[in-house]
LUMVOLO-90069 format. One line per field, with one value per residue (C-alpha): residue in three letters; chain; x, y, z. Coordinates in steps of 0.05 Angstrom, whole numbers. Each point is the difference from the previous one (the first is absolute). Example, Ala and Ser with C-alpha at 12.3 -4.5 7.8 and 13.67 -1.06 7.14 Angstrom:
// LUMVOLO-90069
r	(ALA, SER) $
c	(A, A) $
x	(246, 27) $
y	(-90, 69) $
z	(156, -13) $
// end
This chain:
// LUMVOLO-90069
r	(UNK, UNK, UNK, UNK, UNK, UNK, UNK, UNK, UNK, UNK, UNK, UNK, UNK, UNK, UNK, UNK, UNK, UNK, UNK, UNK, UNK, UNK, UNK, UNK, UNK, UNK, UNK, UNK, UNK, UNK, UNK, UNK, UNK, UNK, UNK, UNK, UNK, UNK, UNK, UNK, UNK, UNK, UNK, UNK, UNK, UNK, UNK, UNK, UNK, UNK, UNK, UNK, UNK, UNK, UNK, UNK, UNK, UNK, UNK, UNK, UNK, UNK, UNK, UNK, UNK, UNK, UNK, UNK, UNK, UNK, UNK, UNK, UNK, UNK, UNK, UNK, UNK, UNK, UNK, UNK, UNK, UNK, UNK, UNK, UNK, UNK, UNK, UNK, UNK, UNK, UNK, UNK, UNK, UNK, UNK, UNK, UNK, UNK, UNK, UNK, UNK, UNK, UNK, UNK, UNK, UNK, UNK, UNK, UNK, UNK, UNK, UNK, UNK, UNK, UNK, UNK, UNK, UNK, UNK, UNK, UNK, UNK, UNK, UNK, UNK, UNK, UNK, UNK, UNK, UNK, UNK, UNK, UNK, UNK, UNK, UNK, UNK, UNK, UNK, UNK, UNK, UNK, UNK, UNK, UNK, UNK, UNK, UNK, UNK, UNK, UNK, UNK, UNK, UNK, UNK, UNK, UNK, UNK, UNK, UNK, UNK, UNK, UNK, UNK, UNK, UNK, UNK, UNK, UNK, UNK, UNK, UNK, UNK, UNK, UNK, UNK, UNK, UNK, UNK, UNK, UNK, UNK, UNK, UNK, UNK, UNK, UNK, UNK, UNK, UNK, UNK, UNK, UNK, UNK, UNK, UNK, UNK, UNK, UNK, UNK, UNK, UNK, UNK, UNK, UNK, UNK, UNK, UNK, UNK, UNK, UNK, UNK, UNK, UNK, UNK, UNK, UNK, UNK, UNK, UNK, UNK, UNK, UNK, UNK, UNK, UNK, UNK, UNK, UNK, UNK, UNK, UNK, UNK, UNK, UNK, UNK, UNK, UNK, UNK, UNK, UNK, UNK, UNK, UNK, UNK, UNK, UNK, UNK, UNK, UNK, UNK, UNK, UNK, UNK, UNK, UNK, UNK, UNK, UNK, UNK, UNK, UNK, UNK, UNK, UNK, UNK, UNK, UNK, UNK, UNK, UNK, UNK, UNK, UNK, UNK, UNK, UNK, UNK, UNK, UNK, UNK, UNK, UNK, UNK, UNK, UNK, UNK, UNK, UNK, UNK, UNK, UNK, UNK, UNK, UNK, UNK, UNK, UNK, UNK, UNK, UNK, UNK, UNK, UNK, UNK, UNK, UNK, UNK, UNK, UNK, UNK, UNK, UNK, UNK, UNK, UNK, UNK, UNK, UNK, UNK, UNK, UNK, UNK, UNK, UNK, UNK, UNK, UNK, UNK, UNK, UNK, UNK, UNK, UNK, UNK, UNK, UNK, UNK, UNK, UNK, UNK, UNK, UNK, UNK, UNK, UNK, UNK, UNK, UNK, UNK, UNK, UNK, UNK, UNK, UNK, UNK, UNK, UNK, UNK, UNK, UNK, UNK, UNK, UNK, UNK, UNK, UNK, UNK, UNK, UNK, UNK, UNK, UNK, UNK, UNK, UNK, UNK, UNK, UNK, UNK, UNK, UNK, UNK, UNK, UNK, UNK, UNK) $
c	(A, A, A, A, A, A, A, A, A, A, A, A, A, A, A, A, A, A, A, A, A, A, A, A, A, A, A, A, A, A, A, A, A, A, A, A, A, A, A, A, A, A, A, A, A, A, A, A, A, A, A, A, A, A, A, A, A, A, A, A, A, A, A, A, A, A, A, A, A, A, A, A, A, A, A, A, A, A, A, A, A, A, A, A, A, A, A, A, A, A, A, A, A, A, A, A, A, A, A, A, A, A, A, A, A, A, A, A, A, A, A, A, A, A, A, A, A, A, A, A, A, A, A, A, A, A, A, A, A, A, A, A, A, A, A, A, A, A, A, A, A, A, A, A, A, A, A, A, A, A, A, A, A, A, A, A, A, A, A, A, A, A, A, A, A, A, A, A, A, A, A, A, A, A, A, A, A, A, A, A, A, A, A, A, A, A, A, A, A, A, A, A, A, A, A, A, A, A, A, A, A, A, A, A, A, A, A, A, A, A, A, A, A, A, A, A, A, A, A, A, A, A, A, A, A, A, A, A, A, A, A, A, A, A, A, A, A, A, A, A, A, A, A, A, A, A, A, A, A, A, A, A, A, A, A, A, A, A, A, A, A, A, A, A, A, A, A, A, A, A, A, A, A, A, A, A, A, A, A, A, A, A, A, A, A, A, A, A, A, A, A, A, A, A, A, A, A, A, A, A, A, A, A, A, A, A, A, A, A, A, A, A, A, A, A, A, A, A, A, A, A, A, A, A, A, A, A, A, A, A, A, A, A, A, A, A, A, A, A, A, A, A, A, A, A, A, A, A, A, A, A, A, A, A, A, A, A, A, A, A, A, A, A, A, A, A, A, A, A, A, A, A, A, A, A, A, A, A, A, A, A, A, A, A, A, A, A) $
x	(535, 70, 27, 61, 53, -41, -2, -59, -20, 4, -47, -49, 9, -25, -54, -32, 23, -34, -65, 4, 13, -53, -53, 31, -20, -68, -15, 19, -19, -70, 17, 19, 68, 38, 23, 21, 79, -26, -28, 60, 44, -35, 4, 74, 2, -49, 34, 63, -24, -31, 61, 36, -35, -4, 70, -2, -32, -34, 34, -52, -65, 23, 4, -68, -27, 30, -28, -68, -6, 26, -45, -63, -9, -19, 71, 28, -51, 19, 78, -21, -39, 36, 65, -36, -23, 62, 39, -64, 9, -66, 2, 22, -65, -39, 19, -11, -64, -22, 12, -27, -64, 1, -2, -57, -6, 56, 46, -23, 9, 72, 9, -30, 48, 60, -31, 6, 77, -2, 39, -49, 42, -7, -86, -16, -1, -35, -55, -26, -10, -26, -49, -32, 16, -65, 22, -20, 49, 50, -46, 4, 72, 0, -50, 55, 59, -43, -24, 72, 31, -59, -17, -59, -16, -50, -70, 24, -13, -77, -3, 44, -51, -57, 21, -33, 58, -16, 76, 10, -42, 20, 64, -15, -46, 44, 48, -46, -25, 89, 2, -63, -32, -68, -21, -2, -54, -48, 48, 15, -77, -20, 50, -36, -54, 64, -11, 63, 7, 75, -26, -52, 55, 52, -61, -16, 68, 2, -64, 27, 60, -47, -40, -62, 8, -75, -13, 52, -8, -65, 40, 53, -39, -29, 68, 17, -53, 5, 66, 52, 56, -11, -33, 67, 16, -72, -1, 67, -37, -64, 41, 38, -54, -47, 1, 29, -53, -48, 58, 1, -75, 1, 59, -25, -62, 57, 41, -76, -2, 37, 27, 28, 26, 72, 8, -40, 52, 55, -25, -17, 67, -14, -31, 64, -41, 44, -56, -19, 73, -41, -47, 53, 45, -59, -8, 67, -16, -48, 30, -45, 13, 66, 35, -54, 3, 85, -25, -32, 60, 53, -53, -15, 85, 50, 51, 43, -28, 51, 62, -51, -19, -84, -6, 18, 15, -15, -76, 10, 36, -70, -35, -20, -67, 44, 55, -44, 2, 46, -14, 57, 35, -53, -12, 15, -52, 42, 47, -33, -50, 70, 31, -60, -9, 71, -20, 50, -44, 48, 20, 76, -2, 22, -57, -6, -51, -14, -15, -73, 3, 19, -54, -52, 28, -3, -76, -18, 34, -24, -66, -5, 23, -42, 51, 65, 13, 18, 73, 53, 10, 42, 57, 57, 72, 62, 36, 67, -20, 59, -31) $
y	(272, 24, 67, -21, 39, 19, 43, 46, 6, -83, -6, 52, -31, -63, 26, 38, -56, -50, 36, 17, -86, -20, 54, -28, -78, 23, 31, -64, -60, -9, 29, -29, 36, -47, -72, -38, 16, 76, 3, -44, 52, 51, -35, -12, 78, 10, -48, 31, 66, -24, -33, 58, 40, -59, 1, 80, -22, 67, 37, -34, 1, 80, 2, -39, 46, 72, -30, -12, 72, 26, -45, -33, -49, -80, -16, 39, -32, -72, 6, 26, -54, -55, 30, -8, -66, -29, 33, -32, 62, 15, 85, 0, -56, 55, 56, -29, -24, 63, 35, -53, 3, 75, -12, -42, -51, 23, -4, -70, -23, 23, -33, -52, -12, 7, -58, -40, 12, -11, -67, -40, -11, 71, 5, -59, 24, 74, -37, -33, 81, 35, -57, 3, 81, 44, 53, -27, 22, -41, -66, 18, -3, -75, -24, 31, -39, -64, 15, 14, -64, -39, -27, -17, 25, -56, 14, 70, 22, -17, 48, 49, -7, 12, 65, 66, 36, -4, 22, -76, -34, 15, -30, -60, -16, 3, -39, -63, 8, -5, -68, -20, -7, -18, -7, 74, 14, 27, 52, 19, -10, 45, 51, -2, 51, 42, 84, 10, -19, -31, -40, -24, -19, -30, -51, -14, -20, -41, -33, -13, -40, -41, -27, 51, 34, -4, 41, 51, 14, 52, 42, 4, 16, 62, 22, -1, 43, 51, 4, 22, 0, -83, -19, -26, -36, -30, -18, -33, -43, -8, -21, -50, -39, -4, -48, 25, 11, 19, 50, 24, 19, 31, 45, 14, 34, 45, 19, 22, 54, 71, 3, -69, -12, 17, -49, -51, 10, -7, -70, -40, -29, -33, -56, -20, 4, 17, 10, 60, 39, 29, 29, 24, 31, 41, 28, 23, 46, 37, 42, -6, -70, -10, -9, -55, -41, 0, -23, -57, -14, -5, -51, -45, -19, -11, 44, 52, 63, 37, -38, 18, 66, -3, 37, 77, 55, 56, -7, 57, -50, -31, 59, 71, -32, -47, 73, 10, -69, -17, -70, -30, -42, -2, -60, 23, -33, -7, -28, -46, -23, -12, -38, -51, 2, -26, -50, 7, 4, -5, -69, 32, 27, -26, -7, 54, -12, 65, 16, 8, -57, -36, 33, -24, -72, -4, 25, -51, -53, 10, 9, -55, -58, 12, -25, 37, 65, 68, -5, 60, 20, 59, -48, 18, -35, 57, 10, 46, 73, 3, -64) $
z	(432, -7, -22, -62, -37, -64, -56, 9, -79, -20, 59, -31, -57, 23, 29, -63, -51, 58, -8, -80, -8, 40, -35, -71, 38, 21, -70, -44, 57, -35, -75, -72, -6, 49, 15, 57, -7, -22, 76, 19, -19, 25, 68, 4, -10, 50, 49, -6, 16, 54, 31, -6, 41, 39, 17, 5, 78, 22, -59, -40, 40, 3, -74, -9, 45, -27, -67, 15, 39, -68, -36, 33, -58, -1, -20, 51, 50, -25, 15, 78, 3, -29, 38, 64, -6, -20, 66, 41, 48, 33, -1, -78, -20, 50, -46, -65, 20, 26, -57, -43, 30, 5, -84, 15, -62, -36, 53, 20, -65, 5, 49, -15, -52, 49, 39, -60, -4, 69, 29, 30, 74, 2, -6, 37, 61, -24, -38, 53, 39, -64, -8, 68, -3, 26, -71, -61, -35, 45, -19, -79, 7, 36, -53, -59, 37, -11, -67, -23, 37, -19, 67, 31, 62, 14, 48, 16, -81, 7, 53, -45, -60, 39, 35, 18, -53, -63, -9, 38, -28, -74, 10, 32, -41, -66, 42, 12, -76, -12, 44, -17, 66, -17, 67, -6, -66, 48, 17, -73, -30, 62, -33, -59, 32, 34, -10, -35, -80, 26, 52, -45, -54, 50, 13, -46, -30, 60, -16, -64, 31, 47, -64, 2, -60, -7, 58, -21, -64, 9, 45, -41, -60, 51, 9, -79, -14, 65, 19, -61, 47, 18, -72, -27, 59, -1, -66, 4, 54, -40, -64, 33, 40, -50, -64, -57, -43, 47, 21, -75, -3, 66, -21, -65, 32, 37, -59, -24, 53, -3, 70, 4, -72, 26, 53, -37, -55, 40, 28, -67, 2, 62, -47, -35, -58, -59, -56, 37, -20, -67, 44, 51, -64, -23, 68, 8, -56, 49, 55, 51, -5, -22, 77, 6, -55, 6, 72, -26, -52, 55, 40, -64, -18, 48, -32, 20, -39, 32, -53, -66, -28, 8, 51, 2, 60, -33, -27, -46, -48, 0, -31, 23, 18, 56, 20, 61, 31, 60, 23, -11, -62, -60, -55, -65, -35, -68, 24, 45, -66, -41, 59, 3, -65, -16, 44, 58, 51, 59, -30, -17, 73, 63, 49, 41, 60, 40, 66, -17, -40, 65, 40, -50, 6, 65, 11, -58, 28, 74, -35, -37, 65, 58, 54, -35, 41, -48, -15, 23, -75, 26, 34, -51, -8, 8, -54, 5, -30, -54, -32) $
// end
């Protein structure tokens, strides 16, 4: 790595706008607010930021580095790490890692999503060392390079999915459900009975994928109904392997309990039902449920909400009883009656497919054809950030 003739504060400023775009990517990858060319965009900023401190030579792994001592963040962690990768020099990918894993989950995930950005001349010959690594952590970060790249690593990712680490095994497991090994359902039904609620849940999404449904669906009724912090994930899961009106009686007995009336809410428009808007309306009107149901709007019509007026930021426009809220954009439920009402619809919008929207196509469609492996939803097209 060379030393150039820079300017001290543009590389700075690559560095902190680096980390701020990739947070911003991380945020919206999954959600309803963004498209393709919305993440596009975001990339091409992301890229260029990148680059520069690219071209900065040490200037810029300096920078990188003064920023994360300032700031020990995950996007600060992602531009060492992606930085690293991309000069392939041995003693900067042994410094990112070691602070990554000195993070523990959060820094591998960081990392993890530097690999992804990663060019894939520059992992092949690391991937091969982290999988056959005595750490763990070191084997976690091979199995993300695959995952990522898509490929399949062959004999070698039995042996992954049945390994002492639960840490391991987790990911290779959710990789073979991704290609659709099924040589490897043993592995993920024996993770059905793993100690920890994610393990449990990573299998049985796998075992989904292979065609077991059957065998998954108990646990992941379990994990609805002990573990709040998986029961949207889980239902999403449930919901989407499971006929649709079987799926509606087993989410009506949800929306039936206190504790999981929320998320239940928030999943009805996973049906693509519109009949059930009335219903949704009428629970916009309630503030405890009000996030939900405009949750459920934004997953039933692939429109842009963002170019209409039915949403609002500032939930005191909603009421006093809605002042105190602060998750986000809010349905206003007049509105949002008089705009179905007048029978628009999203008919005299253009179609808007988010990034969640994608995700959700992809699951169903991997679902639904045994031998078709889950689609990258999250490779995005570039688009220049002044369009």
């Amino acid at each position: 790595m060379l030393r150039v003739a820079t300017i001290a504060a543009i590389v700075d400023q690559h560095a902190e706008d680096a980390a701020f775009l990739w947070l911003r990517r991380r945020r919206e990858i999954d959600g309803p607010f963004l498209d393709e060319a919305d993440i596009g965009r975001l990339d091409q900023r992301l890229e260029a930021n990148l680059e520069g401190l690219m071209a900065a030579g040490k200037v810029g792994w300096e920078a990188a580095n003064a920023r994360f001592a300032d700031y020990a963040e995950p996007g600060e962690l992602f531009v060492l790490g992606a930085l690293a990768l991309r000069w392939s020099e041995a003693a900067l990918i042994a410094s990112a890692i070691d602070t990554g894993i000195g993070l523990g989950t959060a820094g591998i995930s960081c990392l993890s999503a530097a690999i992804a950005r990663a060019p894939r001349d520059n992992l092949r010959p690391l991937v091969a060392k982290w999988l056959d690594a005595p750490d763990a952590w070191l084997r976690a970060l091979g199995l993300s390079a695959l995952w990522h790249h898509r490929v399949d690593p062959g004999q070698r990712l039995r042996d992954l999915a049945e390994h002492s680490d639960a840490i391991v095994r987790r990911r290779a497991v959710k990789l073979a459900g991704a290609l659709k090994r099924r040589d490897l359902l043993p592995a993920a039904l024996a993770g059905l009975d793993g100690k920890a609620p994610g393990e449990r849940l990573t299998a049985a999404l796998a075992a989904c994928m292979l065609g077991e449904a059957r065998s998954a669906h108990p646990v992941i009724d379990q994990i609805v109904a002990t573990e709040p912090g998986l029961a949207e994930a889980a239902i999403e899961i449930r919901l989407l392997t499971t006929p649709m009106e079987a799926g509606k009686l087993w989410l009506q007995k949800h929306l039936e309990q206190p504790a999981l009336r929320s998320v239940a809410t928030a999943s009805v428009g996973l049906f693509g039902d519109y009949a059930v808007l009335p219903w949704l309306i009428e629970k916009m009107r309630e503030p405890d449920l009000a996030g939900a149901a405009g949750a459920s709007l934004r997953d039933l019509f692939e429109v842009d909400f963002g170019d209409t007026d039915l949403f609002v930021v500032d939930p005191a426009l909603l009421g006093k009883d809605f002042a105190h809220l602060d998750d986000g954009p809010l349905p206003a439920a007049d509105r949002v009656e008089a705009w179905w009402d007048e029978g628009r619809g999203g008919r005299n919008h253009r179609p808007f497919r988010s990034m969640r929207r994608l995700r959700l196509g992809a699951l169903r469609a991997a679902f639904a054809a045994p031998e078709t492996p889950l689609a990258n939803w999250r490779a995005t097209r570039c688009f220049p950030a002044w369009m």
